[in-house]
DRENTORKOL-3810 file (N, C-alpha, C; in nm, 4 decimals):
REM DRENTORKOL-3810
@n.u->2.0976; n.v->-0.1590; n.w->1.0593; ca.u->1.9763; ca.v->-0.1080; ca.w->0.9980; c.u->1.9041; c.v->-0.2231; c.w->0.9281
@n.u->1.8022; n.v->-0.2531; n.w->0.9753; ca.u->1.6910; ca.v->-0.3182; ca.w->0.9169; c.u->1.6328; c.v->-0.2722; c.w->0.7236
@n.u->1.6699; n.v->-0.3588; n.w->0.6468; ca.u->1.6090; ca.v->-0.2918; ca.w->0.5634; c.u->1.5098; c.v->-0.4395; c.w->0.5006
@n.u->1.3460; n.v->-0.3904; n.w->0.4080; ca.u->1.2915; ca.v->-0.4945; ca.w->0.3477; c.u->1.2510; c.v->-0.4379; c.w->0.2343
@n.u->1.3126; n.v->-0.5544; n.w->0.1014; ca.u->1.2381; ca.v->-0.5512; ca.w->0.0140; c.u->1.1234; c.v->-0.5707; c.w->-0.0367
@n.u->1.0290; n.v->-0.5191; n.w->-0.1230; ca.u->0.9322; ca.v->-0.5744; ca.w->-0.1257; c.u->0.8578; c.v->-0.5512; c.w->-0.2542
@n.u->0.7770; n.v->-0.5987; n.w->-0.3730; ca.u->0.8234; ca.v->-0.5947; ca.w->-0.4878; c.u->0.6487; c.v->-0.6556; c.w->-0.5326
@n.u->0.5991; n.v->-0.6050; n.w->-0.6283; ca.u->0.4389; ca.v->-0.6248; ca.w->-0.6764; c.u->0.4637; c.v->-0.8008; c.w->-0.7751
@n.u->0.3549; n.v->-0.8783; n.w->-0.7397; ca.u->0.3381; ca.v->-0.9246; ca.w->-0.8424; c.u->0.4093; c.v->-0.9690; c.w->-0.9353
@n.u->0.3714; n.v->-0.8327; n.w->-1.0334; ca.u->0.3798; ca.v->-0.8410; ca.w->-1.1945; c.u->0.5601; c.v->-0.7620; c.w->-1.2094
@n.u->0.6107; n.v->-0.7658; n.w->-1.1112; ca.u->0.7455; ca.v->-0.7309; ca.w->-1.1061; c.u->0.7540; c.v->-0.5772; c.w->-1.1443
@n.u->0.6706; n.v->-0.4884; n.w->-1.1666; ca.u->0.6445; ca.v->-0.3228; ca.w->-1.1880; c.u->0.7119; c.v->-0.2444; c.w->-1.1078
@n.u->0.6891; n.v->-0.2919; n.w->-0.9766; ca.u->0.6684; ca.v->-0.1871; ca.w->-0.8786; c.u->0.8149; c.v->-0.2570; c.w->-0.7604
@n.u->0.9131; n.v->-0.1883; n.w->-0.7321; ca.u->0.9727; ca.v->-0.2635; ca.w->-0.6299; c.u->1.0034; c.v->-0.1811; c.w->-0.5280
@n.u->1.0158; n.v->-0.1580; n.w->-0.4416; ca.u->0.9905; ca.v->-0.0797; ca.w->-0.2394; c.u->1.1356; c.v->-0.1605; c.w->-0.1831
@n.u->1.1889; n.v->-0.0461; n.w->-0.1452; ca.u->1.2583; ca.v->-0.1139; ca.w->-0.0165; c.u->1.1970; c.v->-0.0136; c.w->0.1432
@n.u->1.1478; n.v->-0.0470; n.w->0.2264; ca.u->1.1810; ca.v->0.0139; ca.w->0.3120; c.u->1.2632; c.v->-0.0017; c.w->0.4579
@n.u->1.3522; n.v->0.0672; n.w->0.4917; ca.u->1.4477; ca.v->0.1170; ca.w->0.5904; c.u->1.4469; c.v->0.2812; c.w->0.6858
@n.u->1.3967; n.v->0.2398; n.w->0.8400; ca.u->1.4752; ca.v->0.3560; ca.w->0.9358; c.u->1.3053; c.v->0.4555; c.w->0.8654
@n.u->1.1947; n.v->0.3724; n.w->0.8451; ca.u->1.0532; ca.v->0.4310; ca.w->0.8455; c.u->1.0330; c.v->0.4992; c.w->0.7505
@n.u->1.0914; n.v->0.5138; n.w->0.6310; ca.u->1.1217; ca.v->0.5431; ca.w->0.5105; c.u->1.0931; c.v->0.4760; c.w->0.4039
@n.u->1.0017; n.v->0.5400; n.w->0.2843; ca.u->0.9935; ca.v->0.3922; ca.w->0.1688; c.u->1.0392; c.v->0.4809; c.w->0.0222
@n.u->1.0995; n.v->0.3886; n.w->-0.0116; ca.u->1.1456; ca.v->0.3849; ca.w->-0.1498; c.u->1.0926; c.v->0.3362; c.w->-0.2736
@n.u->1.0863; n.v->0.3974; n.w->-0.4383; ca.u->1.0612; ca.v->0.3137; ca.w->-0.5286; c.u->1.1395; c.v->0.2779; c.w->-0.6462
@n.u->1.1662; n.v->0.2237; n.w->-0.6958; ca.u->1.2333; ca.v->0.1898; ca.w->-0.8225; c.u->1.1428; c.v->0.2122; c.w->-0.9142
@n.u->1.2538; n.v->0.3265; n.w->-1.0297; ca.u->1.2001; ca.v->0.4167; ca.w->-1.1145; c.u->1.2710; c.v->0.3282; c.w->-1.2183
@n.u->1.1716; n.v->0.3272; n.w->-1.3199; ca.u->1.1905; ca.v->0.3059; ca.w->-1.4503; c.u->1.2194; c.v->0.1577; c.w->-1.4827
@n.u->1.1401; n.v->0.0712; n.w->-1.3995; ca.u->1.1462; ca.v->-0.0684; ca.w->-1.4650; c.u->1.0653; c.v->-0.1034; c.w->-1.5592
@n.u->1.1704; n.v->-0.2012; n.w->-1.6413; ca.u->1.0642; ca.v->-0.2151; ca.w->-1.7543; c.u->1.1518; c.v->-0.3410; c.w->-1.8046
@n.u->1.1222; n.v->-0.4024; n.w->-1.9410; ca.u->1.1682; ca.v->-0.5141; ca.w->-1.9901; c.u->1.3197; c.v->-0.4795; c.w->-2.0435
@n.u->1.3330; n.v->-0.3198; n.w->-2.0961; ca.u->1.5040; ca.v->-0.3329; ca.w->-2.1412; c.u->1.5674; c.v->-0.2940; c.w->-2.0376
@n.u->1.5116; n.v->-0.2419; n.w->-1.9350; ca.u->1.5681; ca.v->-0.1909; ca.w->-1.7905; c.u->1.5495; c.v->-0.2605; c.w->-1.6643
@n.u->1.5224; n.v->-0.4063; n.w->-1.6382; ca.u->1.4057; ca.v->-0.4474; ca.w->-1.5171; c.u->1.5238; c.v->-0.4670; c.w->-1.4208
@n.u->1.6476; n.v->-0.3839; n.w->-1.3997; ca.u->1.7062; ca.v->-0.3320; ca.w->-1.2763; c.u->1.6418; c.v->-0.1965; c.w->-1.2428
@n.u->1.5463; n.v->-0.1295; n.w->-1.3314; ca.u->1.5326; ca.v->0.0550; ca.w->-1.3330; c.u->1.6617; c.v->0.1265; c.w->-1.2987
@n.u->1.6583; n.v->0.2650; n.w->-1.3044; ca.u->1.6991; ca.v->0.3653; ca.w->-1.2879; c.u->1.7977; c.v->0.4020; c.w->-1.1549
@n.u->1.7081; n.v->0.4502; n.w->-1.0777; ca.u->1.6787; ca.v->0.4878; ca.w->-0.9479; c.u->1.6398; c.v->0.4711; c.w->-0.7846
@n.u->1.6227; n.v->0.5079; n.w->-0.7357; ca.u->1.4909; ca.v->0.4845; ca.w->-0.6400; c.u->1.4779; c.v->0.6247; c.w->-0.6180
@n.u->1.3563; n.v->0.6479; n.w->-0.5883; ca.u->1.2946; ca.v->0.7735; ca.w->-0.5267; c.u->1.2221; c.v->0.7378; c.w->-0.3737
@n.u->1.2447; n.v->0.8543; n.w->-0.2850; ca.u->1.1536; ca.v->0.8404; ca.w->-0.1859; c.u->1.0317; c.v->0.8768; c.w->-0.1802
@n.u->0.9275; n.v->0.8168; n.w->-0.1007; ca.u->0.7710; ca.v->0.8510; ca.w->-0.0703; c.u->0.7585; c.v->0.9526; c.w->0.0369
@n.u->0.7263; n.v->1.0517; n.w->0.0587; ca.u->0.7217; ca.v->1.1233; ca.w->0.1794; c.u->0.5469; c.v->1.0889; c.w->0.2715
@n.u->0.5884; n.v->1.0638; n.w->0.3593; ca.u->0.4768; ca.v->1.0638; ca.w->0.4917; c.u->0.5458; c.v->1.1612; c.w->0.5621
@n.u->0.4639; n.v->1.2230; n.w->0.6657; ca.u->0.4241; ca.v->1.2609; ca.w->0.7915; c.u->0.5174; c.v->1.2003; c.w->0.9068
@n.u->0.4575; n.v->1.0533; n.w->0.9307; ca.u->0.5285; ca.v->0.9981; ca.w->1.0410; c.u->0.6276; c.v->0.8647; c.w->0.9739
@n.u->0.6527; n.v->0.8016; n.w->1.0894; ca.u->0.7316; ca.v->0.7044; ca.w->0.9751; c.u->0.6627; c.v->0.5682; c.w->0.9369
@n.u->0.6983; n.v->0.5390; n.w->0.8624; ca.u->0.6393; ca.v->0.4019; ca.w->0.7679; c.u->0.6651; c.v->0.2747; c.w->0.8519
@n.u->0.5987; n.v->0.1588; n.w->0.8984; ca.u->0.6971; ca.v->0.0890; ca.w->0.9546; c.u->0.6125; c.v->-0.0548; c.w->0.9134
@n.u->0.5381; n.v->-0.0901; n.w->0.7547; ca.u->0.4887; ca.v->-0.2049; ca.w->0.6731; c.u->0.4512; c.v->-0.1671; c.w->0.5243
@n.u->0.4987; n.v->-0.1708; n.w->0.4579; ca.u->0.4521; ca.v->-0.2056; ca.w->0.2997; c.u->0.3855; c.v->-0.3138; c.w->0.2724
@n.u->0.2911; n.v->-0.3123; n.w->0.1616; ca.u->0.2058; ca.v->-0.3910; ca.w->0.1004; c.u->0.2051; c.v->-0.3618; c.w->-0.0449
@n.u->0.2988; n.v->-0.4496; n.w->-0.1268; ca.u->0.2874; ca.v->-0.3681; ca.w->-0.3040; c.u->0.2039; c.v->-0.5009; c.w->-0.3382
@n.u->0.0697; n.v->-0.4456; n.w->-0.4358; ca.u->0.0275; ca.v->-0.5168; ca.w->-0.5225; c.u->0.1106; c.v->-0.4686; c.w->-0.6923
@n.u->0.0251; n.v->-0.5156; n.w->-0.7537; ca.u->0.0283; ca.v->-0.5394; ca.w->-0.9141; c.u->0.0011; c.v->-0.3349; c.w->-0.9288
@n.u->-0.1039; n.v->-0.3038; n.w->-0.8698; ca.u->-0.1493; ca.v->-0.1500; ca.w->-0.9059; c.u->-0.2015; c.v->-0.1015; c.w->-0.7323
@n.u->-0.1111; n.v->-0.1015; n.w->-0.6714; ca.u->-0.1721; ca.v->-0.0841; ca.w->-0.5658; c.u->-0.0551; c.v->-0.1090; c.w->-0.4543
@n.u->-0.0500; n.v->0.0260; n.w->-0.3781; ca.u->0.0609; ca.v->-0.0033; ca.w->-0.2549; c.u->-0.0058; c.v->0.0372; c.w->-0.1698
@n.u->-0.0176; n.v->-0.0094; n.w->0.0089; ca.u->-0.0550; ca.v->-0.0051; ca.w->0.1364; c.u->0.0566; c.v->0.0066; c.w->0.2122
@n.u->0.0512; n.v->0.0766; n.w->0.3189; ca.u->0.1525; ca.v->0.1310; ca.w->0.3968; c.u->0.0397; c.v->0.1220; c.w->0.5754
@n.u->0.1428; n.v->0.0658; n.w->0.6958; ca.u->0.0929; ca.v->0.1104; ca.w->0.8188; c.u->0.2326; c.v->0.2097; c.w->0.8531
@n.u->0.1640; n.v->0.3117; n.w->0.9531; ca.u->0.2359; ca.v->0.3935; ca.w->1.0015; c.u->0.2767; c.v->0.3455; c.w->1.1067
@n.u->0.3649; n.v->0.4533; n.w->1.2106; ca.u->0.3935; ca.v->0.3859; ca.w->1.3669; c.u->0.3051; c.v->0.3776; c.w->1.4339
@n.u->0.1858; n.v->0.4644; n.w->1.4003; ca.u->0.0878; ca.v->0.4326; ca.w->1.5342; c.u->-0.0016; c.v->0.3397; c.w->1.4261
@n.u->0.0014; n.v->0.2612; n.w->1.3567; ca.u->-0.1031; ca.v->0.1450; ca.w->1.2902; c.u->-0.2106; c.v->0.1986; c.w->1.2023
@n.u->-0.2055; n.v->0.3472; n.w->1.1876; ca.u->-0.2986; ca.v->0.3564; ca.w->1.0775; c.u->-0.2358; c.v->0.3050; c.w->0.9354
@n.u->-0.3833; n.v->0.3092; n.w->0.8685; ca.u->-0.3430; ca.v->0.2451; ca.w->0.7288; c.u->-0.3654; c.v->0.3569; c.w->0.6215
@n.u->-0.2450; n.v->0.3689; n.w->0.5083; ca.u->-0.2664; ca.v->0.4403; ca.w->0.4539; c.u->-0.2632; c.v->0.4117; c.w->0.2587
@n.u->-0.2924; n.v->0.4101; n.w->0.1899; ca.u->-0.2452; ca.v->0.4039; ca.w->0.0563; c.u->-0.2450; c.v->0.4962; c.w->0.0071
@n.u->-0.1497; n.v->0.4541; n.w->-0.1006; ca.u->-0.0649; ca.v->0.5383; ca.w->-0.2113; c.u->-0.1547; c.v->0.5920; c.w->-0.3228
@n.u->-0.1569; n.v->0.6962; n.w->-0.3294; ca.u->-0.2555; ca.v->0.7538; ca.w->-0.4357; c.u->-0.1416; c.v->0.7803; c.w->-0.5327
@n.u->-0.1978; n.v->0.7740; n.w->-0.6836; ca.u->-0.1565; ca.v->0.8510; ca.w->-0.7854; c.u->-0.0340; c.v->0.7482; c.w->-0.8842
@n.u->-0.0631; n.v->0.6322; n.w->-0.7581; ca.u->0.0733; ca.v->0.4945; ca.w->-0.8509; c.u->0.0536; c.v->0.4988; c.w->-0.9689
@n.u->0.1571; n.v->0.4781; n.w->-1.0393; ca.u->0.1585; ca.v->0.4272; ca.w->-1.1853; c.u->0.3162; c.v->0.3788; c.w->-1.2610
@n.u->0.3104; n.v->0.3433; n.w->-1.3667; ca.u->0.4253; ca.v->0.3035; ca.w->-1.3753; c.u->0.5557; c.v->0.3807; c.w->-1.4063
@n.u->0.5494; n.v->0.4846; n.w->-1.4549; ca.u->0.6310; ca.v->0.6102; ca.w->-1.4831; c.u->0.6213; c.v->0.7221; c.w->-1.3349
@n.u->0.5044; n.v->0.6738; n.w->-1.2684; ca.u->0.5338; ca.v->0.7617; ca.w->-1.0888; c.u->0.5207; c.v->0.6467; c.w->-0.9897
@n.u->0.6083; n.v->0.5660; n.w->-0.9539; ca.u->0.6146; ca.v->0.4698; ca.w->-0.8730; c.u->0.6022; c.v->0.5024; c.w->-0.7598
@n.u->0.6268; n.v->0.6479; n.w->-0.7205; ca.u->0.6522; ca.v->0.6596; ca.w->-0.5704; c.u->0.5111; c.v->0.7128; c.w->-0.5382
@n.u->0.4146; n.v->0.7324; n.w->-0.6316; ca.u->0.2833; ca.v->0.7976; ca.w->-0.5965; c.u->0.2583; c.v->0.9559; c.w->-0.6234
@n.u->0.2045; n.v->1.0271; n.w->-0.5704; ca.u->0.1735; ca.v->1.1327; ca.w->-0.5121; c.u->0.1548; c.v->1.1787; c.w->-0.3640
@n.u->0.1112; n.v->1.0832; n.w->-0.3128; ca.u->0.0778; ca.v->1.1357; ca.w->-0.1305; c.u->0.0172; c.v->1.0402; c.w->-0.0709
@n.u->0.0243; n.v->0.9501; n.w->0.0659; ca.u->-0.0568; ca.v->0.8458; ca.w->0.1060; c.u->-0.1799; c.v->0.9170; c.w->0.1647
@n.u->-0.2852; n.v->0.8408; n.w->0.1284; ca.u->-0.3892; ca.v->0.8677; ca.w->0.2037; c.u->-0.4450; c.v->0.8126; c.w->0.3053
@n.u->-0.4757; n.v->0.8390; n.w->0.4272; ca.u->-0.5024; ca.v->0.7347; ca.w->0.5366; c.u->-0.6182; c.v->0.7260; c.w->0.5433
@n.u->-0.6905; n.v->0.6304; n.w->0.5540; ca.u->-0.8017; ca.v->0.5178; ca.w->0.5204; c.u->-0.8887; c.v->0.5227; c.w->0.6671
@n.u->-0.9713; n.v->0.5311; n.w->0.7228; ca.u->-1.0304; ca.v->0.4717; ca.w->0.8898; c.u->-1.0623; c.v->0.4077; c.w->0.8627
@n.u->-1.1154; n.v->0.3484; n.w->0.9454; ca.u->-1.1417; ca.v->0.2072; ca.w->1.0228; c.u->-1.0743; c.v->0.1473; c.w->1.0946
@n.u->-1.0152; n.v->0.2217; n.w->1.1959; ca.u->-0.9275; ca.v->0.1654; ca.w->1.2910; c.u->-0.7433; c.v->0.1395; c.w->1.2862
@n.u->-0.7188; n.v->0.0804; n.w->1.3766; ca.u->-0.5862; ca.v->0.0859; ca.w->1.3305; c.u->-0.5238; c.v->-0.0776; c.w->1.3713
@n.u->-0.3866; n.v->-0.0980; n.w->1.3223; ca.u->-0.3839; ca.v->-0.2682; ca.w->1.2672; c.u->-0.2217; c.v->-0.2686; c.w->1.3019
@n.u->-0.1987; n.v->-0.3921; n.w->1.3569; ca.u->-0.0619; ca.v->-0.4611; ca.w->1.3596; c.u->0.0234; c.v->-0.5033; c.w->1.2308
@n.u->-0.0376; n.v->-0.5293; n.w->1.1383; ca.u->0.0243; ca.v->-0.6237; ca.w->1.0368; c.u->-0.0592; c.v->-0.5924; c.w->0.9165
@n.u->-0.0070; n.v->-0.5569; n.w->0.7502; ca.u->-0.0690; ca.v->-0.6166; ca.w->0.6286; c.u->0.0147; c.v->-0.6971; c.w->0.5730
@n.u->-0.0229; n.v->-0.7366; n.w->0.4982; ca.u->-0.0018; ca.v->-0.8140; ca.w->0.3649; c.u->-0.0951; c.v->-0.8494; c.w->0.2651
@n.u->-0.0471; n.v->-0.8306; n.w->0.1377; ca.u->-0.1329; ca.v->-0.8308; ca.w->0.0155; c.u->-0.1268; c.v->-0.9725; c.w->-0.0864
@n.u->-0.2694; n.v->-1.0516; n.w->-0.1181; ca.u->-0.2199; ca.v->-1.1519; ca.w->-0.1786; c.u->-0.2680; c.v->-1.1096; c.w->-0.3431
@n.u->-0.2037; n.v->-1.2441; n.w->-0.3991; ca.u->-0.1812; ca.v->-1.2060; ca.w->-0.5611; c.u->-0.3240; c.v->-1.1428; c.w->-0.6682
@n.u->-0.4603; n.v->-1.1614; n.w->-0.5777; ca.u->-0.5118; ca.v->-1.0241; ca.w->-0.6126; c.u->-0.5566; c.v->-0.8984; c.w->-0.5983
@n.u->-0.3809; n.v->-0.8463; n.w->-0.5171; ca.u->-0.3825; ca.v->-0.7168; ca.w->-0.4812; c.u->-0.5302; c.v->-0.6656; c.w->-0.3558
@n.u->-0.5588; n.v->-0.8184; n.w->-0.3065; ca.u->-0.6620; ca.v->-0.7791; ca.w->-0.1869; c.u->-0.5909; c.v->-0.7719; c.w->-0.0551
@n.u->-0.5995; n.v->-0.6909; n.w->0.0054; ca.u->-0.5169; ca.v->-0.6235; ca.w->0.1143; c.u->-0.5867; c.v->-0.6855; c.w->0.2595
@n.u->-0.4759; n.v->-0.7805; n.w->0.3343; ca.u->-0.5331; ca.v->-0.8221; ca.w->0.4472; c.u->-0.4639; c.v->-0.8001; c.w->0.5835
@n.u->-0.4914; n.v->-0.7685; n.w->0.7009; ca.u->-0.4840; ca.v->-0.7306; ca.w->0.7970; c.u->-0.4819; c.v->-0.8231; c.w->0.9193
@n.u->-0.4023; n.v->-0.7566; n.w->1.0350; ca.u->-0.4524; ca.v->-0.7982; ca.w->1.1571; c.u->-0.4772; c.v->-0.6819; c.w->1.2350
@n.u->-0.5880; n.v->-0.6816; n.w->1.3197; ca.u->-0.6298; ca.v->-0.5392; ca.w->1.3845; c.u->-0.5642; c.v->-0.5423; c.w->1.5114
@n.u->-0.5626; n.v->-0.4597; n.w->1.6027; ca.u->-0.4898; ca.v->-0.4581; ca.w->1.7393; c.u->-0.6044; c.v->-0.5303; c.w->1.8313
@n.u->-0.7514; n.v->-0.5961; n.w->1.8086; ca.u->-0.7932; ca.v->-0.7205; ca.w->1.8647; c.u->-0.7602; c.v->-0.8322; c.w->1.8127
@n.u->-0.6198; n.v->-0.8978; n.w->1.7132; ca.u->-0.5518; ca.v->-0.9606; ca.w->1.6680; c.u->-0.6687; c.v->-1.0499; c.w->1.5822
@n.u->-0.7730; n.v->-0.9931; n.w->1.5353; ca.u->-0.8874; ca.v->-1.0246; ca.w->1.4263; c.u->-0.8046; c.v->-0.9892; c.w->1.2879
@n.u->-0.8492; n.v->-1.1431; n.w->1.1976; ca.u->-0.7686; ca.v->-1.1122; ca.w->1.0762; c.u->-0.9012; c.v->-1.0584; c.w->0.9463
@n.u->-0.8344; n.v->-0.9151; n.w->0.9001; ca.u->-0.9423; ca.v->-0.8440; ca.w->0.8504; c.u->-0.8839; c.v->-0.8516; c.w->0.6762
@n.u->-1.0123; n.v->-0.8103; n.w->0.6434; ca.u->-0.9975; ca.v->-0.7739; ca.w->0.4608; c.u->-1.0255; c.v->-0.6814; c.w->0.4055
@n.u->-0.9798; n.v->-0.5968; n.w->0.3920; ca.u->-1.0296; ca.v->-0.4493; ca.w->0.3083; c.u->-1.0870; c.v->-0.5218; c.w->0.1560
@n.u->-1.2348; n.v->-0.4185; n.w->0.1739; ca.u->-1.2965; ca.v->-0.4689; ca.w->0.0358; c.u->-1.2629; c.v->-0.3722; c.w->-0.0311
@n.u->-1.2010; n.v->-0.3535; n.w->-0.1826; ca.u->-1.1922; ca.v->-0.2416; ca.w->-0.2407; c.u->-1.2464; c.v->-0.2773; c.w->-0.3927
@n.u->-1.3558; n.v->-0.1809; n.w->-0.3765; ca.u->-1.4262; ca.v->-0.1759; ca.w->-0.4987; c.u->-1.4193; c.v->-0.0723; c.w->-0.5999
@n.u->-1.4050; n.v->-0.0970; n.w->-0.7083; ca.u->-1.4819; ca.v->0.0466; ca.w->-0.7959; c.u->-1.6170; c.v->0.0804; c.w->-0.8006
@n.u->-1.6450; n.v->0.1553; n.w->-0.7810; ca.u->-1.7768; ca.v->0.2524; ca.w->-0.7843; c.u->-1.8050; c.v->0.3208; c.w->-0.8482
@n.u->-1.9322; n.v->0.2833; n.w->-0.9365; ca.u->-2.0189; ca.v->0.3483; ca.w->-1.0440; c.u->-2.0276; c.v->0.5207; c.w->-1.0212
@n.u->-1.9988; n.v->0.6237; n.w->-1.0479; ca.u->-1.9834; ca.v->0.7360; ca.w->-0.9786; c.u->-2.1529; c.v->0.7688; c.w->-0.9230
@n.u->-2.2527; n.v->0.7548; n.w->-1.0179; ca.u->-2.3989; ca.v->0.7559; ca.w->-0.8907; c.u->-2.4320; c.v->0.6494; c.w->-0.8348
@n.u->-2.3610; n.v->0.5726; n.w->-0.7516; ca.u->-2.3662; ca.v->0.4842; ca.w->-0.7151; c.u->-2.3181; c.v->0.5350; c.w->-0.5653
@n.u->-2.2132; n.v->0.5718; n.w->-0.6187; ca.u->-2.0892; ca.v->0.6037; ca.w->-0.4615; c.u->-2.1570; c.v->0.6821; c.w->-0.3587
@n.u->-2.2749; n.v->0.7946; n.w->-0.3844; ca.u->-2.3147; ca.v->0.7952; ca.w->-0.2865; c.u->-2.3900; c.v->0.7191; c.w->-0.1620
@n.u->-2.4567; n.v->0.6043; n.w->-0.1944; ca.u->-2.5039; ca.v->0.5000; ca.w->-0.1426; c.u->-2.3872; c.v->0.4015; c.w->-0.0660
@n.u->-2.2599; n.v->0.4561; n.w->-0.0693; ca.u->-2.1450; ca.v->0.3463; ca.w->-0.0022; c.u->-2.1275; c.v->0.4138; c.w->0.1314
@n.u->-2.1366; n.v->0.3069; n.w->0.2183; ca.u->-2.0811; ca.v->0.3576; ca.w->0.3743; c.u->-1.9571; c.v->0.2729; c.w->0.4278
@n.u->-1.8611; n.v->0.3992; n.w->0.4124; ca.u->-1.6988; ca.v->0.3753; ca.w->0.4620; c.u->-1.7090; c.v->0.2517; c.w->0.5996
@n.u->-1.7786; n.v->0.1880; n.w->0.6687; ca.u->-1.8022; ca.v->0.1248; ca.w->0.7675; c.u->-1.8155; c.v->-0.0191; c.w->0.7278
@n.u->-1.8392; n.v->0.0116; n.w->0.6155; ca.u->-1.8503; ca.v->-0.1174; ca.w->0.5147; c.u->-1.7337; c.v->-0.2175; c.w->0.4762
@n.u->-1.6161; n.v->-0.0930; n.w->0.4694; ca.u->-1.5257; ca.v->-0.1256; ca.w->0.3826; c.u->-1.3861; c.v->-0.2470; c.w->0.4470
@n.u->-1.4586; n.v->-0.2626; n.w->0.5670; ca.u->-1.3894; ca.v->-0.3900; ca.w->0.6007; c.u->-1.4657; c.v->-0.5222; c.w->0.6252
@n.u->-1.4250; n.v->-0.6590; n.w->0.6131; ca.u->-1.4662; ca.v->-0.8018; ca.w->0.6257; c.u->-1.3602; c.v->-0.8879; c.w->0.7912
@n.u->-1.4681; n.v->-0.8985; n.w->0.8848; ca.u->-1.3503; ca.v->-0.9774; ca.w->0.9340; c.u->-1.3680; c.v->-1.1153; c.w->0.9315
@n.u->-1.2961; n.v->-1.2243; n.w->0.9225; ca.u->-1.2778; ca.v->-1.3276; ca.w->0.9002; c.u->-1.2452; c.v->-1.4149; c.w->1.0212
END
């Protein structure tokens, strides 16, 4: 069995995933920074790439969609539910140290998800088509 660790940054957040399955380590902190636990994330299909930033986890599925973790925080590591994202679907992420999430697409184009915050009357003026850079 294949298993990979994989661990944010700021040392918060740590993932193993194994057999399309992802895991989190509960309750790290400075008097605990082995944590607790691990808890599992539930998807749909199986998991088969993690991406942990600092506040921010990315996941591809088996068929290459991309999905993130809604609801992270440091007392719910494992999230609430991934949400899957369009714009196509991708071979490979990885996230660099400011939690900007980069890609390769299945035309082996290396892409960048822009992720912004949005002014709430603002957001209607954003088009999801936008939300990638390729490089």
């Amino acid at each position: 069995m294949r298993v990979k660790v994989l661990s944010s940054p700021n040392g918060i957040y740590v993932w193993i995933l194994a057999k399309g399955r992802g895991w989190a380590r509960v309750n790290i902190n400075d008097r605990n920074p082995s944590g607790v636990k691990w808890t599992e994330t539930y998807h749909t299909s199986d998991l088969c790439q993690l991406a942990v930033g600092d506040n921010i986890v990315w996941a591809l599925d088996a068929s290459g969609h991309l999905l993130r973790l809604r609801g992270l925080a440091a007392g719910n590591p494992a999230g609430n539910y991934w949400r899957p994202i369009s714009g196509g679907t991708f071979r490979a992420i990885s996230i660099d140290a400011r939690s900007d999430l980069w890609a390769i697409d299945m035309e082996n184009h290396l892409v960048r998800h822009l992720s912004d915050v949005f002014i709430p009357n603002q957001f209607r003026n954003c088009d999801v088509r936008e939300s990638y850079e390729f490089v």
